[in-house]
C-alpha positions in Angstrom: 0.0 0.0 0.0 1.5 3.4 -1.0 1.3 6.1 1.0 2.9 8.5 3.7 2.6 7.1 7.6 1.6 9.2 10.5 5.0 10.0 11.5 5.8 11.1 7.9 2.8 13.0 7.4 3.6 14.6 10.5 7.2 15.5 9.7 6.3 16.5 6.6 3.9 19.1 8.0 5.9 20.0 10.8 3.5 19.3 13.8 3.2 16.2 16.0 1.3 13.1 15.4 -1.4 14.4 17.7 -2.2 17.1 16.1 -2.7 14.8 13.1 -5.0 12.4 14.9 -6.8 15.5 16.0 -7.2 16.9 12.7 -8.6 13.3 11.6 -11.1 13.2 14.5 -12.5 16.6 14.2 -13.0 16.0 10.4 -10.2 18.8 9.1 -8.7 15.8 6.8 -10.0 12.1 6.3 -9.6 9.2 8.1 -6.7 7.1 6.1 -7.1 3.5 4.8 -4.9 1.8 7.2 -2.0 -1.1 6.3 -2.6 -4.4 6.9 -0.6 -3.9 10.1 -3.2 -1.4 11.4 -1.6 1.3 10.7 -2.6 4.3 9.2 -1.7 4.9 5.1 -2.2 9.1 4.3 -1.9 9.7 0.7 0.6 11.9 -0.1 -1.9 15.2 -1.1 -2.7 15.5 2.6 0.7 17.5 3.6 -0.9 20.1 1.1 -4.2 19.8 3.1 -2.6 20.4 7.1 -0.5 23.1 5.3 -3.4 24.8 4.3 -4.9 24.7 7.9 -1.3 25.7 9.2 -1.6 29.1 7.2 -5.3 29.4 8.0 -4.7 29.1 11.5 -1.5 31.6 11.3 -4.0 33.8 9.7 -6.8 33.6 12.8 -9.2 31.5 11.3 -10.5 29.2 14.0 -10.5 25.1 13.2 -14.6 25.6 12.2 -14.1 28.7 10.0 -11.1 26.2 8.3 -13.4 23.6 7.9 -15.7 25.9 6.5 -12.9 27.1 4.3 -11.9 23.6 3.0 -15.5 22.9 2.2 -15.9 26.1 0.3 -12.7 25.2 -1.8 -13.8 21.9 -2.1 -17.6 22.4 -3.1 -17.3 24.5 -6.5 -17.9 28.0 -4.8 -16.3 31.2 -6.5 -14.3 33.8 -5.3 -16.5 36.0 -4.0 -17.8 33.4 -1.3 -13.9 33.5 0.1 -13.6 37.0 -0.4 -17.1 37.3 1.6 -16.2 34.8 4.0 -12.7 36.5 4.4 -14.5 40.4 5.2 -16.3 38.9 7.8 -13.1 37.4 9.5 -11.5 41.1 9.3 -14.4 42.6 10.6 -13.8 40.1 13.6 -10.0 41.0 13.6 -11.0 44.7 14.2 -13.5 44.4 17.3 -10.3 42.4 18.6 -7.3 45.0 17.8 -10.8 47.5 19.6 -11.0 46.0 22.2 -7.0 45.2 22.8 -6.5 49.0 22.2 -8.7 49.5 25.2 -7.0 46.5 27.3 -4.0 48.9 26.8 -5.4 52.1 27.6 -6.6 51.1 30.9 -3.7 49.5 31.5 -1.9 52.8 30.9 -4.2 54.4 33.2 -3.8 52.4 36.2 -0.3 52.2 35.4 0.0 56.4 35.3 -2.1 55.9 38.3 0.1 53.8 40.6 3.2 55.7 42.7 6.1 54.3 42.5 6.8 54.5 45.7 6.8 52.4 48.7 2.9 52.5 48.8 1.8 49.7 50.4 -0.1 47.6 47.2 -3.7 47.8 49.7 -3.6 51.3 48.1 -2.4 50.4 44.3 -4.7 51.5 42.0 -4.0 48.2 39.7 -4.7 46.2 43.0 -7.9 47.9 43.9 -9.1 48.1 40.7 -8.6 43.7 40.4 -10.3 43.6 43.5 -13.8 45.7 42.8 -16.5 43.1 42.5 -19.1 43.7 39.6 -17.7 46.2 38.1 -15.9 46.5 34.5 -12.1 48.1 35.5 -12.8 50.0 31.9 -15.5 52.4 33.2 
């Protein structure tokens, strides 16, 4: 039987043979034909497939919006459902630089805030302002 074993597969891709196993059980590639041995027999065109999800991944896309991806490359769509599909993700990767610019400038606050001193930290700012129950630090 020809074909590229876990361990090769994994090499190949650079990650570790869990990661492949996790990729077969959540349905990101398909479960191999396995040897007469029991073990498992990729085809070879399946480095290509984990190195697309790779470069998703680097690029923010979760494991569902990749499996979404690899069924809109798979299932005769156009261009303009990836280009759709990718203006949504950007949308997403604004409201999340938003909101870590705002992480940030609170953080700056508190920090301009605290003395830097030998205040005891029962009167830091950043201390007190972990400790209030309820209430958004942001405010």
């Amino acid at each position: 039987m020809e074909g590229l074993t876990i361990s090769k597969v994994a090499k190949q891709s650079n990650i570790n043979l869990e990661t492949v196993r996790y990729y077969e059980k959540r349905g990101l590639i398909p479960e191999p034909p396995r040897s007469e041995s029991g073990y498992r027999i990729y085809s070879t065109d399946i480095v290509d497939r984990i190195k697309f999800i790779k470069r998703a991944q680097e690029l923010g896309f979760t494991l569902n919006e990749i499996e979404e991806l690899l069924l809109i490359s798979e299932g005769g769509h156009n261009a303009l459902t990836v280009k759709n599909f990718t203006t949504e993700k950007i949308k997403e990767v604004n409201e999340k630089i938003n909101d870590l610019i705002q992480i940030k400038n609170t953080l700056e606050d508190l920090l301009r805030d605290c003395p830097a001193d030998g205040t005891p930290t029962s009167k830091c700012p950043i201390i007190q302002a972990l400790k209030k129950e309820g209430e958004e630090i942001n405010e």
